[in-house]
Structure formats: structure tokens, C-alpha cells
C-alpha positions in Angstrom: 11.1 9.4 -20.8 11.9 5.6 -21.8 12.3 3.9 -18.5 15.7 2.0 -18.5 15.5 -1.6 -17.4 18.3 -4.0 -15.5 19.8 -5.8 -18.4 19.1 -8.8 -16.3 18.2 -10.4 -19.1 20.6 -9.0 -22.2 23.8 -9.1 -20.4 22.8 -12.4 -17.9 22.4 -12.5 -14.1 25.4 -13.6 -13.0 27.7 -10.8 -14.8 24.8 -7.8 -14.0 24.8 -8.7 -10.5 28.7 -9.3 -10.0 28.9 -5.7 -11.7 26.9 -3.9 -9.4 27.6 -6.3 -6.3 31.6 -4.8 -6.8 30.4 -1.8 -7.4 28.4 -1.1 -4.4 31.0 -2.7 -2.1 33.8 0.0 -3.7 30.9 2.8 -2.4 32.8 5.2 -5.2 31.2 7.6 -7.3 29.9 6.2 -10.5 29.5 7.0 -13.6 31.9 7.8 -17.0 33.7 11.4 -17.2 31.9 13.9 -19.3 33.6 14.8 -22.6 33.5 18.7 -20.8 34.1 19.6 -17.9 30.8 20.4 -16.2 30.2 23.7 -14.5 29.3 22.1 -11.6 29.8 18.6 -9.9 27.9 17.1 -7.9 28.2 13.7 -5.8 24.7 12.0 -4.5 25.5 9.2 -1.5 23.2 6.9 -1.5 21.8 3.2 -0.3 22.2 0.5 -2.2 19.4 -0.5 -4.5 18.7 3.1 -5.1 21.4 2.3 -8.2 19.0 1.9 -11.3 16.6 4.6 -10.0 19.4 7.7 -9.7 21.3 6.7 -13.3 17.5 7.5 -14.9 16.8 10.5 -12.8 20.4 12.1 -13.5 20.5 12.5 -17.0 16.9 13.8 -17.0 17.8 16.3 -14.4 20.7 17.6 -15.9 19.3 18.0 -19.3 16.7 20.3 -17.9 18.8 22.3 -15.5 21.2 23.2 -18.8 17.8 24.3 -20.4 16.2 26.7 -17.4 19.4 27.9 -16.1 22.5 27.7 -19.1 24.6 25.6 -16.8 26.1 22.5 -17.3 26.0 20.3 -14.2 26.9 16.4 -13.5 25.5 14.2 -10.8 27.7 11.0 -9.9 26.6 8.3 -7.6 27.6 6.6 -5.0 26.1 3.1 -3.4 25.8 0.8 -0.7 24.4 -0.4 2.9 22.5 2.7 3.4 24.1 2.6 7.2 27.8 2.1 5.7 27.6 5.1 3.5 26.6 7.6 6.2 29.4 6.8 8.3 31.2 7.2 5.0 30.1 10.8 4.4 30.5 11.3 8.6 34.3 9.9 7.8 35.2 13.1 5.2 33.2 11.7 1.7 32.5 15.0 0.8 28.4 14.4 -0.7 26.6 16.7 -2.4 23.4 15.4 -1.0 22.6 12.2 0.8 19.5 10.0 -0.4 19.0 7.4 2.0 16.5 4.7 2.9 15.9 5.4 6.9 15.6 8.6 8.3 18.3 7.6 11.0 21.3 7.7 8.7 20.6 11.5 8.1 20.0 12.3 11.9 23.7 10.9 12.6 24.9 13.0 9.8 23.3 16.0 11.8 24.4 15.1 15.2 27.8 15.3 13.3 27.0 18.6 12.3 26.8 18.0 8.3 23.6 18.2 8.0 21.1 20.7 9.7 19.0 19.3 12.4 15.6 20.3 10.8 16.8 18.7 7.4 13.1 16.8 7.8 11.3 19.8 7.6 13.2 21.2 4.5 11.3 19.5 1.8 8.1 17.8 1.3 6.8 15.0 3.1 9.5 14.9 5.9 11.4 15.1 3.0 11.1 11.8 1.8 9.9 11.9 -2.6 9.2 8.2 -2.1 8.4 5.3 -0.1 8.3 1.7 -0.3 7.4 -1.2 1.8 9.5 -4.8 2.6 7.8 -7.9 0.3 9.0 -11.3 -0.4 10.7 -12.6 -3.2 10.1 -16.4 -3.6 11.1 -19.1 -5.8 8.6 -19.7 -8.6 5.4 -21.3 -7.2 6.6 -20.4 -3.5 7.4 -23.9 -2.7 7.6 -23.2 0.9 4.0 -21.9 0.7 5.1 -18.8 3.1 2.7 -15.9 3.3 3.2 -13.8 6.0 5.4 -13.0 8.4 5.2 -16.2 10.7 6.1 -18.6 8.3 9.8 -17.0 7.8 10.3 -18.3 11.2 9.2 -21.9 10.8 12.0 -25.0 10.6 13.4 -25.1 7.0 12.9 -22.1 5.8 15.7 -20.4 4.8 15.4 -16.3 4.7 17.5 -14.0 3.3 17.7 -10.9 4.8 20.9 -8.1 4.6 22.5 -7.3 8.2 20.5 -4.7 9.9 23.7 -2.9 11.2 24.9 -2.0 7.7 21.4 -1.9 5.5 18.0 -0.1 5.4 16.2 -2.9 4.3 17.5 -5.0 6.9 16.8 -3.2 9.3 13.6 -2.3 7.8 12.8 -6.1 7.5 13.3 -6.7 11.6 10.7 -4.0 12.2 8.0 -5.0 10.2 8.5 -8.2 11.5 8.7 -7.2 14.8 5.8 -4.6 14.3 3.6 -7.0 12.6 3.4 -8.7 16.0 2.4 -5.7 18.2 -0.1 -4.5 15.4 -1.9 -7.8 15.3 -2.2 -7.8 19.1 0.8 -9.8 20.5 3.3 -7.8 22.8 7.3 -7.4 23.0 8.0 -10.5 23.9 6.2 -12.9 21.4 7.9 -9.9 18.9 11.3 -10.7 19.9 10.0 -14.6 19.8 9.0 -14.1 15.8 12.4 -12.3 15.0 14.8 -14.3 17.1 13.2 -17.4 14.9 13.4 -15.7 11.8 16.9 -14.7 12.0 18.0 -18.1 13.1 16.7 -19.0 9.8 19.1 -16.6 7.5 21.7 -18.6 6.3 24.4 -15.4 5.2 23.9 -11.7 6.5 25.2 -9.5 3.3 26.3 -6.3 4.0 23.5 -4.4 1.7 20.2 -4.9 -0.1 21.6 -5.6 -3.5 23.8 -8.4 -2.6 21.4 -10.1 -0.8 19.4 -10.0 -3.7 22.8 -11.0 -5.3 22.7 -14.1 -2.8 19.3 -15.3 -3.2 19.0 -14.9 -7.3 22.4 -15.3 -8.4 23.8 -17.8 -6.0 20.4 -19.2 -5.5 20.9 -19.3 -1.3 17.2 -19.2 0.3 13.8 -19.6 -0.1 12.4 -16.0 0.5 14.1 -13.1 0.0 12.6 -10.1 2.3 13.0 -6.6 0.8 11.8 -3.2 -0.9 8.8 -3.7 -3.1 11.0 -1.8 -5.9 13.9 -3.9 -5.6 11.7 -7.6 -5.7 9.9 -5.8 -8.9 12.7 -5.4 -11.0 13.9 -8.9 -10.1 11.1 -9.8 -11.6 10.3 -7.6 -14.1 13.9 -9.3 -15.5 13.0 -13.0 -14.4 9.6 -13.6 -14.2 9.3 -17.0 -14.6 12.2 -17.9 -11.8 10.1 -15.9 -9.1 7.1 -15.0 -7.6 6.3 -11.6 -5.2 4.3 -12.2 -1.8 2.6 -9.7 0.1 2.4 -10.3 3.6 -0.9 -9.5 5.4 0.7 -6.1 7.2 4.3 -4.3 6.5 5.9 -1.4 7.1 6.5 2.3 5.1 10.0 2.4 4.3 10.1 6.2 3.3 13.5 7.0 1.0 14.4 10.2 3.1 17.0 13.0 1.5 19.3 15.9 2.5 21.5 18.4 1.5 24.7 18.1 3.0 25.0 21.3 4.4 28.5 21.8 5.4 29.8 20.5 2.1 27.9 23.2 -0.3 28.7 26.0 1.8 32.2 25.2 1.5 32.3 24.5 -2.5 29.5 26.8 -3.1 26.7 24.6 -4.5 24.0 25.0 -2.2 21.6 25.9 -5.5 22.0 23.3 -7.4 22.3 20.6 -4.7 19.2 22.1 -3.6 17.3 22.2 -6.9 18.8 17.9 -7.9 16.6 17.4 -4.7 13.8 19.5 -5.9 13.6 17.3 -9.0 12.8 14.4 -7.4 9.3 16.0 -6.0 8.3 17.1 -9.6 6.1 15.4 -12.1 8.9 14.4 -14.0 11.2 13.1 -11.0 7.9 11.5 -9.7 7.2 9.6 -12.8 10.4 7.7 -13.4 10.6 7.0 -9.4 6.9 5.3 -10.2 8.7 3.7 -13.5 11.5 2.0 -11.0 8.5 0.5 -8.6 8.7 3.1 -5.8 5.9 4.8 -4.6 5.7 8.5 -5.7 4.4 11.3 -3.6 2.2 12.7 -6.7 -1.0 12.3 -6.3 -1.4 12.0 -10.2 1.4 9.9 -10.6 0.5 7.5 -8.3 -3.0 7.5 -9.7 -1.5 6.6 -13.5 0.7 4.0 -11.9 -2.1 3.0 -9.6 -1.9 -0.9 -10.6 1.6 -1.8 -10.3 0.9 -0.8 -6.4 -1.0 -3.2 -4.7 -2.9 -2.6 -1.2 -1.7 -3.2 1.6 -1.8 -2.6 5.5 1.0 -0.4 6.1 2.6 1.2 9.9 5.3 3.1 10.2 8.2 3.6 12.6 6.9 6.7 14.7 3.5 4.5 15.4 5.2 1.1 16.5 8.5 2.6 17.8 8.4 6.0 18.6 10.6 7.1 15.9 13.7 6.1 14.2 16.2 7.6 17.1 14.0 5.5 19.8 13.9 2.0 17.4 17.9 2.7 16.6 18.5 2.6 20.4 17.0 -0.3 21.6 17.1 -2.4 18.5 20.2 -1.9 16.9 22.9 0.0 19.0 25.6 -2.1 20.1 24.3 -4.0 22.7 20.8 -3.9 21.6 17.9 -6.0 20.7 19.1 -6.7 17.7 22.7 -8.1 19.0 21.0 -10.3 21.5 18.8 -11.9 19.3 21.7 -12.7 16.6 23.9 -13.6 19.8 21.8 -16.0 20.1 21.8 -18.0 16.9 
């Protein structure tokens, strides 16, 4: 399997990133028609920056399902805020299969009925194939000299971070910070301290992950981006010389959950092949090109082969810190919540 790169650098920034940036606000299925029509269509909803990863993994999976089973089947995408394309699916989108970046965005599908309410328990690993964490993207040399979490809040520092309403990583972003806080020894309040300061400091709140990135590289707004690990890689991988990645001392596990959308297959029929597109993504094959696109594979073995592209780092997750996604989407970022407050308060 050749991994496919972000033509960052063939096609130039600016015209890659307006592409995707249009496409993602659309939130339409992707992808060109099929000279045939397939025997079976599917339509994976997904977040944002997810884009590059699912146009590798499609191909790959359909090629092989045509091999074990004689049927031809076609996977089409769709992206954006990981928040905005649940309520799209909730709204009638009729997905296949949701792969999302926050287990929340799957538990509203299933208080909507959609989606079963043990969908977690239905594949591997609370059926998440992957996981991530939120880095910073910096301008070459990190001018700024920001290394951790506290120096996003300090006067002139400008941080670019999508709108925790409408995207995973945003919302991801305000717990580590938040969480990095509490798990250094500090309590709710200096928490709320840190993030209030921080978000004074973002300059634009983009709707999703990839137009922030959009903002920072394209438009050249900021001087940190905060964001997956994946996404700040392939940035990189494309323009290494304009950037630099920094770690911070403690982050969170950003785990890329999936479902089948029940109430959708039954109806067309497709619960097998929904079910085995998911299945993929958990085998050595799925696992290796989701280590190829900087996420964190599952696979023991894979992540073992693609050991050094990970580096170390202290990691908590949502459950510890919060009490699980349900508890951290009520008090943080409900209307009315925590988050609200703090950006009331700008």
C-alpha cells in the first residue's frame, strides 16, 4: 500500500486547502461516480480532518471486499466539524456508518435512536481503531518559545483553536487544557483561569479542524495552532521548513470512535457490509495505513513498526478527568455551560 500524501506541495497550499476548506463546509458525500454501478453504496459521515485518511482506506477496502465476497461495493465520504455532522445525520443524512472524533457525537445519535445505545461495546477498544492526542503546530523556530499549555495563555500569543461547539478537536483542545491543570495538581478554578486566558487569546473560532488549520497555514493568522497529532504531521510532512511540532508536557487521548448507523441499514439492507467497512479499519491492513496518516493504531505490531513517528507522551483521558464524555458535554459545553461563560467573557 503506497501511502498517499496532501499534495500540499504539488498543487500549492492555498488551492489544496481552499479545495478541502469548501469541501468540508458543503458536508456532501465525496468522491467521483464509478464507471458501474456498484452493488452496494455506502456513505461514511465523518469529522473533518479524517478526509486524507478515509480516501486511502476506501479504495483498499473495496478492492478486497470484491475479492472475498464477489461484490462490488463503494464507500463515499462525507466531512466536517465532527459536532456539525452528527446533527446532520440526526437531521435525515441517511449514513452508512459514522466515524467520528468524540465519543459524544455517537451517544446523541443513539439518544435519537439511530444508533444502538451499546454501539461502544460493538467493536474493539470502545470501538475506537485509533486515537490521537492535541499538539502544537508553530511557526518555524517557535518564535513565541511556547511549550506547554500555560504559555497559550500568556499576552501576545495568538492561538488558533476551532469552536468547541461545532469541532472534536476544539473541544478536545479545551479539555486537555483544562485537564492539564487538575492533573498537575491545580483545581477547577485555576482550570477555568488557564482556559478563559487561552481563549481570550484566539483571534477567529473556525467551524472545524481543517479550516483552522486552513487559518493558521494558509492565511497565516496565529502563532500556535492546537490540534490532532495526525493533522499537525501532515502539515508538516508537506511544509517542513515553515513549521515546527511541540509537544506539551501532558495531553489528552483523543480516541476516533465509530458506529453503524443502525436504523439506516436495516432500512436499505446493508447491515453486512456497513459492518465489515468498519471491521477493516481494526485489521492489519486498515491499521497500517491509519499509522501511515499519523494516527495511532490499535495493533500492537503496527504500532511497534511505526513506533518512531509516535513520540511519548503523558496522556489522560476523558472518563479519568471528567467522568465521561456525557458528564464533560454537560457542564462544559451545553448551552449555558462552562464553555459559553468563559467565551462570554472575551
Amino acid at each position: 500500500m503506497t501511502n498517499k500524501k496532501i499534495a500540499f506541495g504539488t498543487l500549492g497550499m492555498t488551492s489544496v486547502l481552499r479545495r478541502l476548506l469548501l469541501a468540508s463546509a458543503a458536508a456532501t458525500a465525496l468522491g467521483m461516480a464509478p464507471a458501474y454501478a456498484a452493488d452496494v453504496t455506502l456513505l461514511n459521515v465523518s469529522y473533518d480532518v479524517a478526509r486524507e485518511l478515509y480516501k486511502d482506506v476506501n479504495p483498499v477496502f473495496e478492492a478486497q471486499y470484491k475479492q472475498q465476497s464477489g461484490k462490488s461495493i463503494e464507500v463515499k465520504q462525507s466531512h466536517g466539524g465532527s459536532s456539525k455532522q452528527a446533527r446532520s445525520v440526526a437531521d435525515g443524512l441517511e449514513a452508512s456508518v459514522v466515524t467520528m472524533n468524540q465519543a459524544n457525537d455517537i451517544d446523541m445519535l443513539a439518544d435519537r435512536g439511530l444508533v444502538v445505545k451499546d454501539w461502544a461495546k460493538r467493536f474493539p477498544n470502545n470501538a475506537a481503531p485509533m486515537y490521537s492526542t492535541m499538539v502544537y503546530l508553530v511557526r518555524k523556530g517557535n518564535p513565541k518559545g511556547i511549550k506547554d499549555w500555560a504559555d497559550l495563555a500568556k499576552p501576545g500569543v495568538q492561538v488558533v483553536i476551532p469552536n468547541p461547539k461545532t469541532a472534536g478537536n476544539g473541544r478536545y483542545t479545551y479539555l486537555a487544557a483544562w485537564g492539564s491543570v487538575l492533573q498537575n495538581g491545580g483545581n477547577d478554578a485555576q482550570a477555568r483561569d488557564l482556559v478563559t486566558k487561552i481563549f481570550r487569546n484566539v483571534p477567529v473560532l473556525d467551524g472545524g479542524g481543517r479550516a483552522a488549520t486552513t487559518t493558521f497555514t494558509q492565511r497565516q493568522i496565529g502563532d500556535v495552532l492546537v490540534t490532532f497529532e495526525n493533522e499537525v504531521n501532515l502539515v508538516r510532512a508537506e511544509m517542513g521548513s515553515n513549521f515546527d511540532i511541540v509537544y506539551p508536557s501532558v495531553s489528552i487521548l483523543a480516541e476516533s470512535p465509530v458506529a453503524v448507523v443502525d436504523k439506516v441499514v436495516d432500512k436499505r439492507g446493508i447491515r453486512k457490509e456497513a459492518t465489515a467497512y468498519l471491521n477493516f479499519l481494526y485489521s492489519e491492513a486498515g491499521q497500517e495505513i491509519i499509522a501511515k496518516h499519523y494516527l495511532r493504531p490499535r495493533s500492537a505490531a503496527v504500532a511497534k513498526k511505526y513506533a518512531a513517528q509516535f513520540k511519548p507522551i503523558k496522556l489522560f483521558t476523558v472518563d479519568d478527568v471528567f467522568g465521561g464524555w456525557r458528564a464533560a458535554q454537560k457542564r462544559h459545553f451545553d448551552d449555558g455551560g462552562e464553555f459559553d461563560k468563559i467565551y462570554a467573557s472575551k
